[in-house]
C-alpha positions as CSV (number, residue, x, y, z in Angstrom):
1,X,-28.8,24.4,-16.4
2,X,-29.8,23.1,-20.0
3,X,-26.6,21.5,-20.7
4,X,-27.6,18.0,-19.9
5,X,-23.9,16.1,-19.0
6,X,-22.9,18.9,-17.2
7,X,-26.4,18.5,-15.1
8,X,-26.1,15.1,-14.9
9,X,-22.2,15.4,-13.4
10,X,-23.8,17.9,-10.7
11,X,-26.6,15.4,-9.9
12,X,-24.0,13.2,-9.3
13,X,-21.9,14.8,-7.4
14,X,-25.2,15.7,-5.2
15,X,-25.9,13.0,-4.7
16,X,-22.9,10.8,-3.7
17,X,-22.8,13.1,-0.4
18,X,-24.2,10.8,2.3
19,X,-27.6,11.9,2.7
20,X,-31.0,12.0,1.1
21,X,-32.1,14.6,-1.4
22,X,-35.9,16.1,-1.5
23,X,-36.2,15.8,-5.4
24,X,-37.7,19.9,-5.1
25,X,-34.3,20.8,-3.6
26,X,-32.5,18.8,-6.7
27,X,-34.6,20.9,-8.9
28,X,-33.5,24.2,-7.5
29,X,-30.0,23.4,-7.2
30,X,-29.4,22.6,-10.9
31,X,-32.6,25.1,-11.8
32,X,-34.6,22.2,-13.5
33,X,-38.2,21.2,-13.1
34,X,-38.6,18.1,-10.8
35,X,-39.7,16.2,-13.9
36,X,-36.3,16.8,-15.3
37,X,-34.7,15.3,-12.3
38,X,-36.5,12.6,-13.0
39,X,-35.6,11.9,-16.0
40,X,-32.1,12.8,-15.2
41,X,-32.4,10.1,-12.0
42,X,-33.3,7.2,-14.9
43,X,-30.3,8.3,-16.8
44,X,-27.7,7.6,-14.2
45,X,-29.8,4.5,-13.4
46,X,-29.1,3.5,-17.0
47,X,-25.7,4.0,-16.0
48,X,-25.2,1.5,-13.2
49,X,-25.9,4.5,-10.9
50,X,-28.1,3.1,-7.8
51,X,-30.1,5.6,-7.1
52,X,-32.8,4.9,-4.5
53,X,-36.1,6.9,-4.3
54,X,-38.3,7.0,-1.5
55,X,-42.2,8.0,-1.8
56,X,-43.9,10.8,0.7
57,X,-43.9,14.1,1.1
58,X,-40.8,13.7,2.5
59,X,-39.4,11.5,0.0
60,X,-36.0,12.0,-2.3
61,X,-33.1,10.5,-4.0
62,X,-30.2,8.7,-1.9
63,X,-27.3,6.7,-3.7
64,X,-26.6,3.6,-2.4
65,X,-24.5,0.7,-2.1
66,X,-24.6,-1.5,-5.6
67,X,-23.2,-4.7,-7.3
68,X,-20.5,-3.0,-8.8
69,X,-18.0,0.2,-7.9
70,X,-19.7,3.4,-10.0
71,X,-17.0,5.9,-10.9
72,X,-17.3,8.7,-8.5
73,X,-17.2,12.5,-9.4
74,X,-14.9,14.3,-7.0
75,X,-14.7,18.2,-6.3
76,X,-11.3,20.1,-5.7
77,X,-11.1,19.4,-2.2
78,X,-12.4,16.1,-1.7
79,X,-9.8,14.9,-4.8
80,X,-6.3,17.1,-2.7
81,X,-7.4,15.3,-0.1
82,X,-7.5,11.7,-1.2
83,X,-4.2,12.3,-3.2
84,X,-2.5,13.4,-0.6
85,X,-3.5,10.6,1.6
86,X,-3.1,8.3,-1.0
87,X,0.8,9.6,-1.5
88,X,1.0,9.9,2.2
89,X,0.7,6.1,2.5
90,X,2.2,5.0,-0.7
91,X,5.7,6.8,0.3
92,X,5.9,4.4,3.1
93,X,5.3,1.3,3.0
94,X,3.0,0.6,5.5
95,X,1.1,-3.0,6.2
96,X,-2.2,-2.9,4.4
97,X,-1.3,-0.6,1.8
98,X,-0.4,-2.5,-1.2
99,X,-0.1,-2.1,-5.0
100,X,-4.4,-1.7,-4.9
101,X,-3.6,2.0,-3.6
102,X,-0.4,2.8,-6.0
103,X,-2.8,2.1,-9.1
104,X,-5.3,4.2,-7.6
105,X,-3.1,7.0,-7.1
106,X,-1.7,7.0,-10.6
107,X,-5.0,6.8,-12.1
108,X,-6.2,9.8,-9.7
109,X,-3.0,11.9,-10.6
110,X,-2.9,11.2,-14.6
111,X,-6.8,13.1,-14.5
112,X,-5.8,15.8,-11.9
113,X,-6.0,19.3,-13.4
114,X,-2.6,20.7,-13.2
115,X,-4.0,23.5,-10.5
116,X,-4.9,20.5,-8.3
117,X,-1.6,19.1,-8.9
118,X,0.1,21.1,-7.6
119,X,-1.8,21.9,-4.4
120,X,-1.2,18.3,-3.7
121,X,2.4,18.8,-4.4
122,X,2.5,21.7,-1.9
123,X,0.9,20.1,0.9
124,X,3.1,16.6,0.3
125,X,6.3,18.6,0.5
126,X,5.3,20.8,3.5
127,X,4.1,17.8,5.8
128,X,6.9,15.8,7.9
129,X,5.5,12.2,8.5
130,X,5.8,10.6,11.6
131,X,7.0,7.3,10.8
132,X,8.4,4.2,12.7
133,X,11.5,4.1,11.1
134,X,11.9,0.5,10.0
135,X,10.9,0.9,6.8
136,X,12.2,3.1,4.0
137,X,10.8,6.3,2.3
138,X,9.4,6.4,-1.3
139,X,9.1,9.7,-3.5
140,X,5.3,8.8,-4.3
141,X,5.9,10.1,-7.9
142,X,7.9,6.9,-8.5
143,X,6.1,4.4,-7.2
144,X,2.8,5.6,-9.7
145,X,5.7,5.9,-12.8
146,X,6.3,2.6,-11.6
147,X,2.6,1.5,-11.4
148,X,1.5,3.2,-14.3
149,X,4.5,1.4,-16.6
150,X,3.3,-2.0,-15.2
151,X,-0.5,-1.4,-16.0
152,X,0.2,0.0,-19.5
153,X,3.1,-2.7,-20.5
154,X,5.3,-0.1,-21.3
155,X,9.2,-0.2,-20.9
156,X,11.0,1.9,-18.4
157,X,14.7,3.1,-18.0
158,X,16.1,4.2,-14.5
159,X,18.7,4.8,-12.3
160,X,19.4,2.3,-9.5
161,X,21.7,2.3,-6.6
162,X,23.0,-1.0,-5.3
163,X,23.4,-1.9,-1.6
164,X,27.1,-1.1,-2.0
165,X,26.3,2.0,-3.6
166,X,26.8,1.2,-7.0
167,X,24.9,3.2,-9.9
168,X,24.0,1.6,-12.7
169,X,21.2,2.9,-15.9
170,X,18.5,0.3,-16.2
171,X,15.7,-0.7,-18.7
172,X,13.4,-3.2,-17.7
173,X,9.7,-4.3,-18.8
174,X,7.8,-3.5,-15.7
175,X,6.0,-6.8,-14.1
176,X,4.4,-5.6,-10.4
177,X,5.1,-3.8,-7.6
178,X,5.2,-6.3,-4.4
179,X,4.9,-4.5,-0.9
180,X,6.2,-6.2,2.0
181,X,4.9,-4.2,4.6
182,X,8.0,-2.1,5.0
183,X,9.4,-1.7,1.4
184,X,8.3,-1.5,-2.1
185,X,9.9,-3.9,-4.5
186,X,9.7,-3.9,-8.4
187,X,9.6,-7.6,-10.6
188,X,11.2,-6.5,-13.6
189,X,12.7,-8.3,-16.3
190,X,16.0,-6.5,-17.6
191,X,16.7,-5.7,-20.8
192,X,20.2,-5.1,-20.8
193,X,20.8,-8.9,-18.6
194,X,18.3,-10.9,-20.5
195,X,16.8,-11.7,-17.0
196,X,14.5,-11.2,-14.2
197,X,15.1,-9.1,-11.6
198,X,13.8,-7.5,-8.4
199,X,14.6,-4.0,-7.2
200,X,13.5,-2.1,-4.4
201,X,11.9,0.9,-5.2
202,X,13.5,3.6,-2.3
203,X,17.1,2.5,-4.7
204,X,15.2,3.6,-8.1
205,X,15.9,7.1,-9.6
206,X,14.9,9.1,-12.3
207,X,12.3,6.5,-13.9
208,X,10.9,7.1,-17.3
209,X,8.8,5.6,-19.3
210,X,9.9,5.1,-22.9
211,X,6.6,5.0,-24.6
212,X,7.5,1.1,-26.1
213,X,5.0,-1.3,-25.2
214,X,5.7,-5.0,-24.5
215,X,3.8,-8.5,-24.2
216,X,4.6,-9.3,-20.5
217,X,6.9,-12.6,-20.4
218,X,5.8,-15.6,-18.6
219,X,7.4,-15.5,-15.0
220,X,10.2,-18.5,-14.3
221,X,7.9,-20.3,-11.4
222,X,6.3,-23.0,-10.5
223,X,2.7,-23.5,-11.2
224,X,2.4,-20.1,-12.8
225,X,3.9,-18.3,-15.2
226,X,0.7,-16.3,-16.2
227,X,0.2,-12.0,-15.7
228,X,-1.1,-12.9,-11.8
229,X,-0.2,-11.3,-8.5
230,X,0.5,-14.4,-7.0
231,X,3.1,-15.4,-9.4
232,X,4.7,-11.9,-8.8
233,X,4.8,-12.7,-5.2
234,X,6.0,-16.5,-5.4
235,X,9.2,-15.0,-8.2
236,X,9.9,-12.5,-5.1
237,X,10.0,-14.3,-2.2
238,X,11.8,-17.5,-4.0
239,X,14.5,-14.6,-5.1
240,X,14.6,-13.1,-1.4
241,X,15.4,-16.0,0.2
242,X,18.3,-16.8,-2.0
243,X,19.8,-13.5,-0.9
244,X,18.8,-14.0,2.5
245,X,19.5,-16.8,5.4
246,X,16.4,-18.1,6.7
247,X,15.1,-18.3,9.9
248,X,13.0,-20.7,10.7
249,X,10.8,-18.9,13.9
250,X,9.5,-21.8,17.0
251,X,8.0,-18.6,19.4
252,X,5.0,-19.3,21.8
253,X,3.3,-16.1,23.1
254,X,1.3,-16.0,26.5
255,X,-1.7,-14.6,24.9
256,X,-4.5,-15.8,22.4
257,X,-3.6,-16.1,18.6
258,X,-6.2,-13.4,17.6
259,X,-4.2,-10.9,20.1
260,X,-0.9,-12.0,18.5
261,X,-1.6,-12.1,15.2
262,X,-3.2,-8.5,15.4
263,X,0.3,-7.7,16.1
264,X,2.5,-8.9,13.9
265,X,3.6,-8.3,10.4
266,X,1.5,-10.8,7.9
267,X,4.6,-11.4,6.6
268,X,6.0,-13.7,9.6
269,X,3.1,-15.9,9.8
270,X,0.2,-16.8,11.3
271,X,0.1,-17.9,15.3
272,X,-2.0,-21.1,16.0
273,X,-3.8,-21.7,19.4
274,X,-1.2,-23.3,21.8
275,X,-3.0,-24.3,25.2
276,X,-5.7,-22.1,27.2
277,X,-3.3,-19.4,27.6
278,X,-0.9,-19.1,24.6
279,X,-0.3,-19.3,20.7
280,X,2.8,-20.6,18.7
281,X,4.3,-19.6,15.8
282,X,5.8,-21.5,13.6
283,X,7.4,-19.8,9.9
284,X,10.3,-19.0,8.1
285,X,11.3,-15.3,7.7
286,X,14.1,-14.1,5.4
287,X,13.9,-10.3,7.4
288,X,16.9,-9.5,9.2
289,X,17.3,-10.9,12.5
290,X,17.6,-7.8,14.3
291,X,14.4,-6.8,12.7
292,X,12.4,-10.1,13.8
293,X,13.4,-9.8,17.4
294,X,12.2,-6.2,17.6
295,X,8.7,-7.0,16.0
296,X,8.5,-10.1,18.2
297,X,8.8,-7.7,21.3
298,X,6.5,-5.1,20.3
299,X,3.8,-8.2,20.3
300,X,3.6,-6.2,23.8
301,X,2.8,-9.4,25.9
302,X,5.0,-12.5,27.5
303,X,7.0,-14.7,25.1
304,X,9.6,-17.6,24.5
305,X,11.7,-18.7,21.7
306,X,12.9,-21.6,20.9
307,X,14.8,-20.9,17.6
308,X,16.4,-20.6,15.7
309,X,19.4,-20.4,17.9
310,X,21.0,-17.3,16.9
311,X,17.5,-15.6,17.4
312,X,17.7,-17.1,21.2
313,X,21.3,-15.1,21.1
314,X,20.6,-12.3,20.1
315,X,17.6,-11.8,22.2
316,X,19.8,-12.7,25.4
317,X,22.4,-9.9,23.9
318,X,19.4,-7.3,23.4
319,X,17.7,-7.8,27.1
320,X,20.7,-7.8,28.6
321,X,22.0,-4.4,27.4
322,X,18.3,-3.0,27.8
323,X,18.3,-4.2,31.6
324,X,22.1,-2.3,31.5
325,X,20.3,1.2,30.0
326,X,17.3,1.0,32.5
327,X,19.7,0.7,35.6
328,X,20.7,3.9,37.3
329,X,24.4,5.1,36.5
330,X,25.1,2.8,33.9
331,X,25.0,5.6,31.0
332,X,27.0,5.2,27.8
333,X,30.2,5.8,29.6
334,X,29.9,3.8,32.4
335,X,29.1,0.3,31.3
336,X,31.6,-2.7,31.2
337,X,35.1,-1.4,29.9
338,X,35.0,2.3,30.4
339,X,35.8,4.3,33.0
C-alpha cells in the first residue's frame, strides 16, 4: 500500500480495535516494511494519536486513552450501527440522552455515504421500539435538522401544530434543543412574532433550513444572556412554568436517598437523607399531576405525601380504583353505578 493517507487511515482503523498489534502483523496487513510502520506510528503520534508501544518479542502498538477525544475512523458496520442507535435514542426522549447525542448524530449522518444512509434508514423503519409510553416519539431526521440549524446559526422555516391542533408556517433562528427526559423542546426566537419561543419538537413538521445565517440574540434571562446551555435551560423552564401550575412536591420515601434518587426523573429533584430509614423530597415540578404521581409510585418502595394537596387527592383517587381493579368481580362493568 504506497499511498501513504490511505495507509495511515488503515493503521488507524487497526488499531482503534481493542487490542494490541505485533508491529510484523501491521506490516503485512498494509504490505509495508515494519520500518514503515514505524514511521507511519510517529505520524499519527504527530497527530494527537496515542499510540503506545511495547518492547519484546512480543511487543506492538495499542491505542490508548489520551488528553483529548482523537477522531475515530469507522467501517460500514460499526458506523449503521452507531446511527441507528444513536436515532434509536434520540426519537425518544429518554433520561440521559440529551442534545450531546443529537449533535453527534447530525455530524455522523451529514458524512454518511449515501449507501450507508440508507441501510440505516432501513433498519430504523423496520424496528418497532419498545417504549414506556410517557413520553412522545421524534422522527430522528428532525431533531438533527433541528440540531444541525442551531450549530450552524442558520434560520429554519417549519410547520407546527399547536396543542389545539392548530397549524401554523414558522421561521425562527434556532437557539438549543432542551431535553426533558421525556420530550424534546426547541428555544427559538420567531421571526414572524419578533419574540422568543419554545416548541416541542414531536409538534414540528417539515423543517428546512433556509441557508441564511444569523448572530444568535442574547436570551431575555437573568444573569445570562450569552450562547450557553444553561441560559437555554433557565429561558425554558421560566416559560414552562408560566404555562403550567406548580407543584410544590413534600414526599418522604422509606428508603435511602441514593435508592430514590436512582429512581426518579432528574427533573423532580434530588431526595435528601430523612432519618435512618428514609429520604424527603422537596421541589417544584411544573409536569402534570397525573404524571408525577405515577413516577412517584414506580420509586418501587413505601412512600407518603404531604403535598401539595391535590397530589394527596389524586393519589387517594388512583389507589382506590387500583384496589377496585385487583378485587375479584369488580371488572369494568361491575364497579359502583353499573349493573
Amino acid at each position: 500500500m504506497t499511498d501513504t493517507p490511505a495507509r495511515l487511515l488503515k493503521l488507524l482503523s487497526l488499531l482503534q480495535t481493542p487490542r494490541e498489534w505485533p508491529g510484523g502483523e501491521l506490516a503485512e496487513r498494509l504490505a509495508v516494511s515494519p520500518r514503515t510502520v514505524r514511521r507511519d506510528v510517529d505520524r499519527l503520534r504527530e497527530l494527537g494519536y496515542p499510540v503506545e508501544a511495547s518492547r519484546g518479542s512480543l511487543g506492538g502498538y495499542r491505542l490508548v486513552a489520551g488528553a483529548a477525544m482523537p477522531p475515530l475512523a469507522l467501517d460500514d458496520e460499526e458506523a449503521v450501527a452507531i446511527a441507528v442507535g444513536l436515532r434509536a435514542g434520540a426519537g425518544h426522549a429518554i433520561e440521559g440522552v440529551d442534545e450531546a447525542s443529537v449533535r453527534a448524530l447530525a455530524k455522523l449522518e451529514q458524512v454518511l455515504p449515501s449507501r450507508l444512509r440508507h441501510r440505516v434508514s432501513a433498519l430504523q423503519h423496520a424496528t418497532v421500539p419498545l417504549t414506556r409510553g410517557d413520553g412522545a416519539t421524534i422522527d430522528p431526521q428532525t431533531l438533527t435538522t433541528l440540531a444541525s440549524a442551531a450549530t450552524g446559526q442558520e434560520a429554519l422555516r417549519f410547520s407546527y401544530r399547536s396543542g389545539d391542533g392548530t397549524e401554523t408556517k414558522r421561521q425562527v433562528e434556532p437557539y438549543r434543543l432542551v431535553s426533558t427526559g421525556r420530550r424534546w423542546y426547541l428555544v427559538a426566537y420567531d421571526l414572524l412574532r419578533a419574540d422568543w419561543r419554545t416548541f416541542r419538537v414531536d409538534r414540528v413538521s417539515e423543517p428546512f433550513a433556509t441557508g441564511a445565517r444569523f448572530t444568535p440574540r442574547p436570551l431575555p434571562v437573568e444573569g445570562g444572556g450569552g450562547a450557553e446551555p444553561e441560559d437555554a435551560a433557565r429561558y425554558f423552564a421560566r416559560s414552562m412554568a408560566g404555562r403550567q401550575p406548580e407543584l410544590r412536591l413534600d414526599v418522604r420515601f422509606r428508603a435511602p436517598a441514593e435508592f430514590v434518587a436512582a429512581r426518579l426523573p432528574p427533573t423532580l429533584g434530588v431526595p435528601e437523607p430523612d432519618g435512618e430509614d428514609g429520604c424527603r423530597l422537596r421541589s417544584s415540578s411544573t409536569d402534570s399531576l397525573e404524571w408525577v404521581a405515577l413516577r412517584l409510585a414506580l420509586v418501587d418502595c413505601e412512600f407518603a405525601v404531604q403535598g401539595p394537596p391535590q397530589l394527596v387527592a389524586y393519589l387517594e383517587d388512583l389507589g382506590a380504583r387500583l384496589t377496585r381493579a385487583a378485587s375479584p368481580g369488580n371488572g369494568p362493568g361491575n364497579g359502583p353505578g353499573h349493573g
